[in-house]
N, CA, C and O atoms as a GROMACS GRO file, in nm:
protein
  312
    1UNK      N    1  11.258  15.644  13.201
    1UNK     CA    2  11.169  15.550  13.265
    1UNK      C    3  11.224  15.512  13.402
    1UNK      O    4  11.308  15.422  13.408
    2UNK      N    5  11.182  15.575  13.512
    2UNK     CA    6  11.177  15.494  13.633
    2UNK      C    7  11.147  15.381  13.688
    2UNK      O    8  11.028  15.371  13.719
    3UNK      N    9  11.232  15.268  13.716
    3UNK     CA   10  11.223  15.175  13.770
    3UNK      C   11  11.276  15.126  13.915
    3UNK      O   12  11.370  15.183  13.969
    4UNK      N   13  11.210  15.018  13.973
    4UNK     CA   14  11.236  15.048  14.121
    4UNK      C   15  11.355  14.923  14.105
    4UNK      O   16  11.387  14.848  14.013
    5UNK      N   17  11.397  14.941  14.228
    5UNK     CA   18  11.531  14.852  14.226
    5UNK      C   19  11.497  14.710  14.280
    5UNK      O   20  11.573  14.623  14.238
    6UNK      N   21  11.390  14.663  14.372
    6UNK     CA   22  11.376  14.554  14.449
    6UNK      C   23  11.228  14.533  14.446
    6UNK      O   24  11.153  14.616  14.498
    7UNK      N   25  11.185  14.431  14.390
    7UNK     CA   26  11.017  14.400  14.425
    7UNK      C   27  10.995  14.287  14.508
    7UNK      O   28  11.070  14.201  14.553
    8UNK      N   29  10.882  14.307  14.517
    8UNK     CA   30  10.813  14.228  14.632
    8UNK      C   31  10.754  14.083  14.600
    8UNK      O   32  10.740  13.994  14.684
    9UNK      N   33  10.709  14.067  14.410
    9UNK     CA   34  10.647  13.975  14.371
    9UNK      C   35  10.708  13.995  14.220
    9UNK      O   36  10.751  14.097  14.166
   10UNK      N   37  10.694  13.833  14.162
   10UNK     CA   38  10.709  13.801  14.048
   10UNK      C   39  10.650  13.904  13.954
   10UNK      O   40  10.696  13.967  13.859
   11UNK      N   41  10.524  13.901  14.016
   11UNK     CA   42  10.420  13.960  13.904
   11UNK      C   43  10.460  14.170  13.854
   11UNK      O   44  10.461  14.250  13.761
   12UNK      N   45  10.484  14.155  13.995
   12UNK     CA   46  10.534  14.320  13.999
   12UNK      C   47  10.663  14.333  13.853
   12UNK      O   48  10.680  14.388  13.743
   13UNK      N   49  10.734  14.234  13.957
   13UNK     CA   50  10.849  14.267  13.841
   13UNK      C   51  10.857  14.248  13.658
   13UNK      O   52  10.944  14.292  13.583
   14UNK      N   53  10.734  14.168  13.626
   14UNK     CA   54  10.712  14.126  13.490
   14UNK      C   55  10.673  14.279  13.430
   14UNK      O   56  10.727  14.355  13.349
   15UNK      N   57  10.514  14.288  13.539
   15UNK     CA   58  10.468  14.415  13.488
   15UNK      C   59  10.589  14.531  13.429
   15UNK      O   60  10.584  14.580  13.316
   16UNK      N   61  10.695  14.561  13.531
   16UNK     CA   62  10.795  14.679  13.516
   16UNK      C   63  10.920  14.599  13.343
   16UNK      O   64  10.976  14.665  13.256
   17UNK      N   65  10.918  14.478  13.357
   17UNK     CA   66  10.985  14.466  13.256
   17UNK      C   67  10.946  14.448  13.140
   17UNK      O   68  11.016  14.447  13.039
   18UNK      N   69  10.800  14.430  13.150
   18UNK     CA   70  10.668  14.477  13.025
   18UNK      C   71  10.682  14.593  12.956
   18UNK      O   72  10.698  14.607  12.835
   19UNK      N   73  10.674  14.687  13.053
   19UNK     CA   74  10.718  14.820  13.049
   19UNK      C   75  10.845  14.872  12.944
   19UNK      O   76  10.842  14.931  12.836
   20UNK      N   77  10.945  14.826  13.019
   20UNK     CA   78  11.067  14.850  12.936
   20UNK      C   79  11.065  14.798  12.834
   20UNK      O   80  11.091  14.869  12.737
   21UNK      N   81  11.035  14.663  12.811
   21UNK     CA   82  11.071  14.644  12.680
   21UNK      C   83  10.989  14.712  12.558
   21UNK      O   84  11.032  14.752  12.450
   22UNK      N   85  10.792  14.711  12.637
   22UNK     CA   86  10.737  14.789  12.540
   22UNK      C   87  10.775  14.939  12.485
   22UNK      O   88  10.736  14.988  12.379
   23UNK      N   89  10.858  14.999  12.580
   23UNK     CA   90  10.867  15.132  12.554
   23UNK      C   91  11.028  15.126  12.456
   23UNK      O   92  11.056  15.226  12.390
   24UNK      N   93  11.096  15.038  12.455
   24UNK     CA   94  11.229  14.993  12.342
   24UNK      C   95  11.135  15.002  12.203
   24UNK      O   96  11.157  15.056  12.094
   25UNK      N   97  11.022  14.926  12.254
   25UNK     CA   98  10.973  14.889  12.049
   25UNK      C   99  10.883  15.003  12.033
   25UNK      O  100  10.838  14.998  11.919
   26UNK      N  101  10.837  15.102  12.096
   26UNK     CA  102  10.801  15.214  12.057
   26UNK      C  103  10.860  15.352  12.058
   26UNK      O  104  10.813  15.466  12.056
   27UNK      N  105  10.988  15.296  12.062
   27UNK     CA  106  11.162  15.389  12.012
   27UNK      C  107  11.124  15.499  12.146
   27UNK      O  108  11.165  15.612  12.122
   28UNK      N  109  11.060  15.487  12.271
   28UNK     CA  110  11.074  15.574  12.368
   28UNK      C  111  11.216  15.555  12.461
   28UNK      O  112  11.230  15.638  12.550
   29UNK      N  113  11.309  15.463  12.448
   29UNK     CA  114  11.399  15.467  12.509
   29UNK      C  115  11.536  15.411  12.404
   29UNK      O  116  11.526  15.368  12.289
   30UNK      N  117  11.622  15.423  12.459
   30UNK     CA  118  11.728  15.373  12.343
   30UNK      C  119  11.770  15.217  12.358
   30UNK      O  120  11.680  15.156  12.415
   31UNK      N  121  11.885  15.130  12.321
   31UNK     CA  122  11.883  15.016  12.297
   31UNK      C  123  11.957  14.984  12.453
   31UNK      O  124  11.915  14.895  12.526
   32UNK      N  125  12.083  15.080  12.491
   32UNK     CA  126  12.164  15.119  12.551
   32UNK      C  127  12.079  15.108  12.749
   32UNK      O  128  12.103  15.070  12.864
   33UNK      N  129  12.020  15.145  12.700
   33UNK     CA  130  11.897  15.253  12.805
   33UNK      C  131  11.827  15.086  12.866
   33UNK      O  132  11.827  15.048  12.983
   34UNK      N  133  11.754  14.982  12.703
   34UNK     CA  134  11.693  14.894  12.746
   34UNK      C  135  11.786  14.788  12.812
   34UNK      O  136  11.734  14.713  12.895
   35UNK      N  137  11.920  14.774  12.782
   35UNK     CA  138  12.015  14.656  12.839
   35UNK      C  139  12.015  14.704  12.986
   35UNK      O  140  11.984  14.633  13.082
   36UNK      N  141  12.051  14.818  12.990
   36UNK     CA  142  12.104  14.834  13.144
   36UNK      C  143  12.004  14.856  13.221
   36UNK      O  144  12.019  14.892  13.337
   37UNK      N  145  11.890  14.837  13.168
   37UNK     CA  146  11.766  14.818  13.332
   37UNK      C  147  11.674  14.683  13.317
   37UNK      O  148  11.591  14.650  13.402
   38UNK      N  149  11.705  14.602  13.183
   38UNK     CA  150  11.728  14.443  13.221
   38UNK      C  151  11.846  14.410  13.331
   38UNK      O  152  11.817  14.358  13.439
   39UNK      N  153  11.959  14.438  13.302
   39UNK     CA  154  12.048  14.366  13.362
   39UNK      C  155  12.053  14.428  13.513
   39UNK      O  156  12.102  14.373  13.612
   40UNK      N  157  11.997  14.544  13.508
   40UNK     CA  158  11.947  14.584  13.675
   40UNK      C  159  11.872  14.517  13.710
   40UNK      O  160  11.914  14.432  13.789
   41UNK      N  161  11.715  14.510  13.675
   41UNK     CA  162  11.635  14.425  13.720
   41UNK      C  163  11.697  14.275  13.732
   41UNK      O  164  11.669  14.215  13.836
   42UNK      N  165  11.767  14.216  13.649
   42UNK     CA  166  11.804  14.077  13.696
   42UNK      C  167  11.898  14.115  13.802
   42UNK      O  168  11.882  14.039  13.898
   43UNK      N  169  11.992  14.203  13.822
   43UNK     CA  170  12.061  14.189  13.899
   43UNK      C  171  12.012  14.190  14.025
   43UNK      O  172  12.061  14.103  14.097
   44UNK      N  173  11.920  14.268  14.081
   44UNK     CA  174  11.861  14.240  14.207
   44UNK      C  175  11.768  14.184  14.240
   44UNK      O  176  11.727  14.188  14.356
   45UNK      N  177  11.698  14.099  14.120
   45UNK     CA  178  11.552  14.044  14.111
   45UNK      C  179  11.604  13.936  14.071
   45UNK      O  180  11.522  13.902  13.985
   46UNK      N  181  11.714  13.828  14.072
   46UNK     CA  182  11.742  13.697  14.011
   46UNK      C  183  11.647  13.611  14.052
   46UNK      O  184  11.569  13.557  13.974
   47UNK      N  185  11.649  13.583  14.240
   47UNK     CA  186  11.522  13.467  14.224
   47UNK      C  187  11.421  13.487  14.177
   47UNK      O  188  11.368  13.377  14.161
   48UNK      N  189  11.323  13.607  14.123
   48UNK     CA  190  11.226  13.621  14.096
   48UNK      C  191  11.230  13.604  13.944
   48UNK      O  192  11.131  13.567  13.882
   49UNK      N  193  11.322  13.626  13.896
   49UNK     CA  194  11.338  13.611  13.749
   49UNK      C  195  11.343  13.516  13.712
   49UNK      O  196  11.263  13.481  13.626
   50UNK      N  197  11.449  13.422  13.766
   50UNK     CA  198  11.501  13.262  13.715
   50UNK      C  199  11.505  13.135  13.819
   50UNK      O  200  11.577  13.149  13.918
   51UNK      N  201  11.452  13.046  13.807
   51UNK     CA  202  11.470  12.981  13.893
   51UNK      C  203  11.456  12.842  13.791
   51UNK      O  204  11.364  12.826  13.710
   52UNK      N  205  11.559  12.751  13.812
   52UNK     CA  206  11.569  12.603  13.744
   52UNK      C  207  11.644  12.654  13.594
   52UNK      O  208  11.602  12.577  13.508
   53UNK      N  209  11.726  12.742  13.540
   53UNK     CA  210  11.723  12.808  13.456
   53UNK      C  211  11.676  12.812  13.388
   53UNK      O  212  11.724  12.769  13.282
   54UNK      N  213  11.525  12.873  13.390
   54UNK     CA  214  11.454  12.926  13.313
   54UNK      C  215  11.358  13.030  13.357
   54UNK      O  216  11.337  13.031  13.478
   55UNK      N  217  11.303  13.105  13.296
   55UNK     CA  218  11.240  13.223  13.365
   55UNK      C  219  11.117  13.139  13.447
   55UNK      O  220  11.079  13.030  13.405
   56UNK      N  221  11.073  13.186  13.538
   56UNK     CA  222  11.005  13.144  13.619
   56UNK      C  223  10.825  13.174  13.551
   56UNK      O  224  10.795  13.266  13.474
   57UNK      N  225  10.720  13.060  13.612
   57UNK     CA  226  10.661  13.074  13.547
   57UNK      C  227  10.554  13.214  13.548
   57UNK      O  228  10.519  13.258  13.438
   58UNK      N  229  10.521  13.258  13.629
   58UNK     CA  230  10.464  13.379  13.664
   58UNK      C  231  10.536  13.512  13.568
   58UNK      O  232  10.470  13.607  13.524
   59UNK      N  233  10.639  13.498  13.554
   59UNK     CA  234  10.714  13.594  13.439
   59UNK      C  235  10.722  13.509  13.306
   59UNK      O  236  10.760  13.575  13.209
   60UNK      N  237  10.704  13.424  13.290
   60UNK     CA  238  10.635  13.369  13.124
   60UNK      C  239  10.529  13.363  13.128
   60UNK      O  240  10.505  13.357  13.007
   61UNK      N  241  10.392  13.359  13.198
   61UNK     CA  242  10.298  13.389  13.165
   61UNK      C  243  10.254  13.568  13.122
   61UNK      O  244  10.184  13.612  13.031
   62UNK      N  245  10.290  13.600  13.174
   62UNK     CA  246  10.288  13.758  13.183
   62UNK      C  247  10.353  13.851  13.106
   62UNK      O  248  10.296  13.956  13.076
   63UNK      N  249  10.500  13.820  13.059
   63UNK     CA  250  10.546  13.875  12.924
   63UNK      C  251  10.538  13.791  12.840
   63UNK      O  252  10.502  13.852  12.739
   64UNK      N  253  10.550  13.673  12.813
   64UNK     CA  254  10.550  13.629  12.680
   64UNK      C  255  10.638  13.604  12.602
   64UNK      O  256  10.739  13.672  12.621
   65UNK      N  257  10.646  13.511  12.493
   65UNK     CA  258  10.789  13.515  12.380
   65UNK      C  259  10.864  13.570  12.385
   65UNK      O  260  10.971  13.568  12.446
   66UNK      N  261  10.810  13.642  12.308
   66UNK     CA  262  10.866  13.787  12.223
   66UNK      C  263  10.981  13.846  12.356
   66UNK      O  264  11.097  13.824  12.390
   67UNK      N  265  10.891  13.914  12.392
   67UNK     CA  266  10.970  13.990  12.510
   67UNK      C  267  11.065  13.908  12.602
   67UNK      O  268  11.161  13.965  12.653
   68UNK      N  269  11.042  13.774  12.625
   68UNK     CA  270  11.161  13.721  12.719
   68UNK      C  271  11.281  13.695  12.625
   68UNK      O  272  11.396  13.701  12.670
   69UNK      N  273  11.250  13.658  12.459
   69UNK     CA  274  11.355  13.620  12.378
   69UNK      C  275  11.434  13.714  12.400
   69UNK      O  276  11.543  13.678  12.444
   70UNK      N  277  11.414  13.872  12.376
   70UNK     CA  278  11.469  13.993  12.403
   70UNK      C  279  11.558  13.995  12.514
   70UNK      O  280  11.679  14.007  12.498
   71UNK      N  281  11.481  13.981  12.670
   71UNK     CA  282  11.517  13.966  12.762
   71UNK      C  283  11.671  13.839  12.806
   71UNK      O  284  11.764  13.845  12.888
   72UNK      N  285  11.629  13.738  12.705
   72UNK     CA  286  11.701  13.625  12.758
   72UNK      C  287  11.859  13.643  12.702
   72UNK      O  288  11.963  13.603  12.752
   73UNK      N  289  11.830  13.744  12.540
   73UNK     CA  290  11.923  13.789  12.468
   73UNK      C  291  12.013  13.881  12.588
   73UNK      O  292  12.135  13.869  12.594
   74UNK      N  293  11.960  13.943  12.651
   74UNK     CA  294  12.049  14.038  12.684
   74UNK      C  295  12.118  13.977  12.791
   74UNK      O  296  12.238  14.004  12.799
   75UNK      N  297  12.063  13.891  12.887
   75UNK     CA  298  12.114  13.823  12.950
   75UNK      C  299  12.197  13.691  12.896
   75UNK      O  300  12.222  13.602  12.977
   76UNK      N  301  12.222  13.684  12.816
   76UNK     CA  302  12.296  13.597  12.727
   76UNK      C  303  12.230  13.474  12.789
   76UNK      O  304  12.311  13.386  12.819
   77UNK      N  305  12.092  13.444  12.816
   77UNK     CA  306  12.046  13.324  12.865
   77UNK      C  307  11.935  13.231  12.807
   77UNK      O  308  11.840  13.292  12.757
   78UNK      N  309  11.927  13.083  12.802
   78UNK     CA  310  11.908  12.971  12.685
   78UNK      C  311  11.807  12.940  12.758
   78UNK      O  312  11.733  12.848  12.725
   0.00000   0.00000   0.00000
């Protein structure tokens, strides 16, 4: 799965981490595979990801529970 390194908008970046995680629960990528392009995407996408520590709202409307619990797991974040 190709992902880009730097986006332009919140929304972009939800969409791409929609992506990844959906393609983890339909065993198209490995577990390994899904940590390290969360922790890419946060790594160069932090303000867009988190802001006040908590995911920002444009990326909780758009993934949802499920998928940020995942997300927040890997980022070891509350």
């Amino acid at each position: 799965m190709e992902l880009k390194m730097f986006y332009r908008t919140q929304r972009e970046l939800a969409v791409d981490l929609n992506k990844l995680v959906d393609s983890y629960w339909r065993e198209e990528i490995k577990e390994n595979d899904l940590i390290v392009g969360i922790k890419n995407l946060y790594l160069h996408n932090q303000e867009k990801l988190i802001k006040d520590n908590e995911f920002t709202k444009v990326v909780q409307q758009q993934c949802g529970k499920r998928r940020l619990a995942i997300v927040g797991r890997v980022l070891e974040f509350n």
